[in-house]
C-alpha positions in Angstrom: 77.5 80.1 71.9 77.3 78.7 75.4 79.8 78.1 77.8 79.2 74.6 79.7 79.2 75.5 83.7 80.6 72.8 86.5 80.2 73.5 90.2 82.7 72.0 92.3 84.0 73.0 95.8 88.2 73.5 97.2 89.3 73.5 100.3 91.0 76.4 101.1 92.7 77.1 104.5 89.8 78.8 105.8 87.1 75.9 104.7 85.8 74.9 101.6 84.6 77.6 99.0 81.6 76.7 96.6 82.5 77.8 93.1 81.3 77.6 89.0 84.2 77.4 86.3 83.7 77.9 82.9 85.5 78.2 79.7 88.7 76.8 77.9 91.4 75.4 80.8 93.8 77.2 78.9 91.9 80.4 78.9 93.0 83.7 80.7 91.7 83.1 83.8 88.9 85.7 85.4 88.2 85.4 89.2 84.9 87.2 90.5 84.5 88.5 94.1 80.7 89.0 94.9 79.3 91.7 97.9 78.0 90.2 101.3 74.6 88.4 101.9 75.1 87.8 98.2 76.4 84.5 96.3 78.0 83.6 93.4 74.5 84.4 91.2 74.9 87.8 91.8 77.1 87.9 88.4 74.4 86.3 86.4 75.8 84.7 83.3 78.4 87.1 83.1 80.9 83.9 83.5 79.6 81.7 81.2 79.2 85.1 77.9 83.3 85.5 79.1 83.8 82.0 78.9 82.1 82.0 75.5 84.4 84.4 74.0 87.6 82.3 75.4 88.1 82.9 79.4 88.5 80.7 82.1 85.9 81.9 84.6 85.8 81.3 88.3 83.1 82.3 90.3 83.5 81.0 93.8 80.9 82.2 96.8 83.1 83.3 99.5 82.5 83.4 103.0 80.3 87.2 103.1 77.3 85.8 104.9 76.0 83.6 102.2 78.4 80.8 101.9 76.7 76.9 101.6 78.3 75.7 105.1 80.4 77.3 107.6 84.2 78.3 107.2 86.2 76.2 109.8 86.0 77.1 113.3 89.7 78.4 113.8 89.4 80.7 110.3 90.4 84.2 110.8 87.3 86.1 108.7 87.2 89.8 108.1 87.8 92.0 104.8 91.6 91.3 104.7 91.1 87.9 105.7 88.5 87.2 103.1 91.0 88.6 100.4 94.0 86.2 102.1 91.6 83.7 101.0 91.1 84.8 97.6 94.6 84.7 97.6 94.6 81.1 98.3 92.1 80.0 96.2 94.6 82.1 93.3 97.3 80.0 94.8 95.5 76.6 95.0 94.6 76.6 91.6 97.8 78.4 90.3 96.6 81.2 88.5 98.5 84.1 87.5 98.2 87.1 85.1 94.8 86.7 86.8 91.5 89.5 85.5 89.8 90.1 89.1 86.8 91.4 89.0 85.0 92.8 92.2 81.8 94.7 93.1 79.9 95.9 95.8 81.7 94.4 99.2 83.8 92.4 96.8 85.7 95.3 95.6 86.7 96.5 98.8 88.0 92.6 99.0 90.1 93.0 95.6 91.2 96.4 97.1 92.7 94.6 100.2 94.1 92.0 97.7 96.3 94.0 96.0 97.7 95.5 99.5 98.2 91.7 100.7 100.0 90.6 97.7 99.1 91.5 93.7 101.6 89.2 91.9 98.8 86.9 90.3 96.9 89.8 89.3 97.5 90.7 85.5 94.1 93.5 85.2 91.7 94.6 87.7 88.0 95.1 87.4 86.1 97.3 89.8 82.3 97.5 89.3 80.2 99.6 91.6 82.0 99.1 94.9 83.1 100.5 98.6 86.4 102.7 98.3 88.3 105.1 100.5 85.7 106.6 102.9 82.7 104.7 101.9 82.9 101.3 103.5 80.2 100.5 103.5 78.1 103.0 102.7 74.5 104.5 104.4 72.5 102.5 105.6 74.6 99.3 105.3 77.0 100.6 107.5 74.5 100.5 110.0 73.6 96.8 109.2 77.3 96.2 109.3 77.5 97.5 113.0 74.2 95.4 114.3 75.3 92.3 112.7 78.8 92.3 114.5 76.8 89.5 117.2 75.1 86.5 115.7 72.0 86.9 117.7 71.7 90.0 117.2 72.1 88.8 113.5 69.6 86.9 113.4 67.1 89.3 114.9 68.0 91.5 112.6 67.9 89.4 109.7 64.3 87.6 110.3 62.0 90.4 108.5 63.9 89.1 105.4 62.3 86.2 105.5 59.5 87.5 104.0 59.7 87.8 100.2 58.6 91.0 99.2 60.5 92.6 102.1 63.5 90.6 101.0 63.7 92.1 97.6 61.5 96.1 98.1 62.8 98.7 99.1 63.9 97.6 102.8 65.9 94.3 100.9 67.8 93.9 98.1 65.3 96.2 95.3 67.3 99.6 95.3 70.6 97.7 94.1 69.4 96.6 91.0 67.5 98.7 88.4 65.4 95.3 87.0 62.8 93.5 89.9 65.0 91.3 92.1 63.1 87.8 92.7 62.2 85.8 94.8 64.4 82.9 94.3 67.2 85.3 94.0 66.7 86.7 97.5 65.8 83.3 99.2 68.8 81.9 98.0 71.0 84.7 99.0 69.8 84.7 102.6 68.9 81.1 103.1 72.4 80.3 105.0 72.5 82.9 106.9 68.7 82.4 108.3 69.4 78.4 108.5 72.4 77.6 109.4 73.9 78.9 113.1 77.0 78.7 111.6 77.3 80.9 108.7 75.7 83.3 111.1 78.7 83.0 113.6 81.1 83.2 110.4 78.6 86.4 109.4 79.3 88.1 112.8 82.9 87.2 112.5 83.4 89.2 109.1 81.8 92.1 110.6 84.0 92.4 114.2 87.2 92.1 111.8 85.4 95.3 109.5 87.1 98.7 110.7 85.5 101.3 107.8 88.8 103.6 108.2 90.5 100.3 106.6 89.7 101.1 103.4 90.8 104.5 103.2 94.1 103.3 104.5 94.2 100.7 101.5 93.6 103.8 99.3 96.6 105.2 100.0 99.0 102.4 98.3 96.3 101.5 95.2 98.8 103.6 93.2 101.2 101.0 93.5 99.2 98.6 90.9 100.7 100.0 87.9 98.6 97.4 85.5 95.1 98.0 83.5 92.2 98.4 85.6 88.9 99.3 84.4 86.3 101.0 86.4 83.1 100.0 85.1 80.3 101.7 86.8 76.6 102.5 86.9 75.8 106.5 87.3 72.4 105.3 88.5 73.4 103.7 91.2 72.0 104.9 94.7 74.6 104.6 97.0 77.9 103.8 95.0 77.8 107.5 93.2 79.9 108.3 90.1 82.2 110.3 91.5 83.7 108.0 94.0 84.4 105.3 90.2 85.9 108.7 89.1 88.1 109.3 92.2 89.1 105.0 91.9 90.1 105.3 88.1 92.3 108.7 89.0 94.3 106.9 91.8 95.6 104.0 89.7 98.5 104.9 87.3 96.9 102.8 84.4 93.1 103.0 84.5 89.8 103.9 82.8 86.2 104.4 83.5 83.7 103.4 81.5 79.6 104.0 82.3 77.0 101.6 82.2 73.5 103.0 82.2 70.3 101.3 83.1 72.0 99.9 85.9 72.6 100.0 89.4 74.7 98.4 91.8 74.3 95.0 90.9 75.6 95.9 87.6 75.7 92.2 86.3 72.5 91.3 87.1 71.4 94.8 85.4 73.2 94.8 82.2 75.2 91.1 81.9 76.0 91.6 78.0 77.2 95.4 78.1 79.6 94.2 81.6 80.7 91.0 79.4 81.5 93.1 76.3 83.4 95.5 78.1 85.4 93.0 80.4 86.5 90.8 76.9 87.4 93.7 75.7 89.7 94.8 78.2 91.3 91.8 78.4 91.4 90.5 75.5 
């Protein structure tokens, strides 16, 4: 069975969001949160095999450096901004008893959600993602520092634009276990090399990153007392098992489950093991 897609845009207070929705309107609805320089893509058809089996997916590209057009000029941007956004596009669309599901930057993002406000949140799903301590981790924390200035962004970001850079070992290849392409990694840095403005917006989501944050968000994660599921890929490079361990033993109602053959792109890796096990969590 496939789930029929529609992209359509919002406009939130910080500027329009880009998103895909699929599945039933009356459907438990499931909101994804992608990592930065990535887009909405990034969770592969994982939306459309949940909307199959009866969710109402969401899968909106938020502003983490690879947004469609510039937020607006005023919009405050930065991890706990982004997730006051999330927030809004929650409210916007009144959604509640909400499954969020966040990986890679995106997690920390659902992380800072739940310290903002977790009332539309029913269950929680963390992927391989930053927590406590490792926000980001090495060597992206170093990218994270350089690209606080958009020249300096830019500068930074210009080997990229060629293709097998883009998605080797230097790119995007060591976060997913299967060959990244090329139209993946154009798309996902197109805005940012194009378009002066998602570059401003790129620099202004890194000033408002402080990497201590997180760890201070850690500390009141035990306050979301409902499911969470920590689904994770051992393989994974930089997001190690133990720190999905240390996540699923500082919520008061939460399991880990492993996904092998994958890395941390788990949903580009393995999209029908990450579907079964989010329809089966919520179900």
């Amino acid at each position: 069975m496939t789930a029929t897609t529609t992209r359509t845009t919002i406009d939130l207070p910080a500027g329009r969001i880009h998103y895909r929705v699929a599945g039933p309107e009356d459907g438990t609805p499931v909101v994804f949160v992608h990592g930065f320089l990535v887009d909405d893509t990034l969770w592969g058809d994982v939306p459309e095999r949940l909307a199959a089996d009866g969710f109402r997916c969401y899968a909106p590209t938020w502003p983490l450096g690879s947004q469609p057009e510039p937020m607006r000029p005023d919009a405050e941007l930065g991890p706990r901004p982004v997730a006051r956004t999330v927030l809004s596009f929650l409210e916007a669309l009144d959604l509640t008893d909400v499954v969020l599901v966040g990986n890679d930057t995106g997690g920390a993002v659902c992380q800072f959600l739940l310290d903002e406000d977790a009332t539309r949140i029913g269950r929680l799903v963390l992927t391989n993602c930053d927590a406590f301590e490792t926000f980001p981790p090495f060597p992206f924390n170093l990218l994270f520092r350089l690209g606080r200035h958009p020249v300096v962004n830019n500068v930074a970001m210009q080997p990229m634009r060629v293709p097998w850079l883009a998605r080797g070992p230097l790119g995007f290849g060591p976060l997913a276990r299967r060959p990244i392409t090329t139209e993946e990694s154009a798309r996902w840095l197109r805005p940012g090399l194009s378009d002066a403005g998602v570059r401003r917006d790129t620099a202004r989501f890194l000033r408002g990153w402080r990497s201590r944050d997180l760890a201070d968000v850690a500390t009141r994660l035990h306050r979301f007392d409902r499911p969470v599921l920590i689904a994770w890929a051992p393989e994974d490079r930089f997001f190690k098992v133990a720190l999905g361990e240390r996540l699923a033993a500082t919520f008061p109602d939460a399991r880990l489950v492993r996904i092998d053959d994958a890395r941390t792109f788990v949903a580009l890796d393995r999209p029908d093991r990450l579907a079964a096990e989010i329809s089966g969590f919520a179900a």
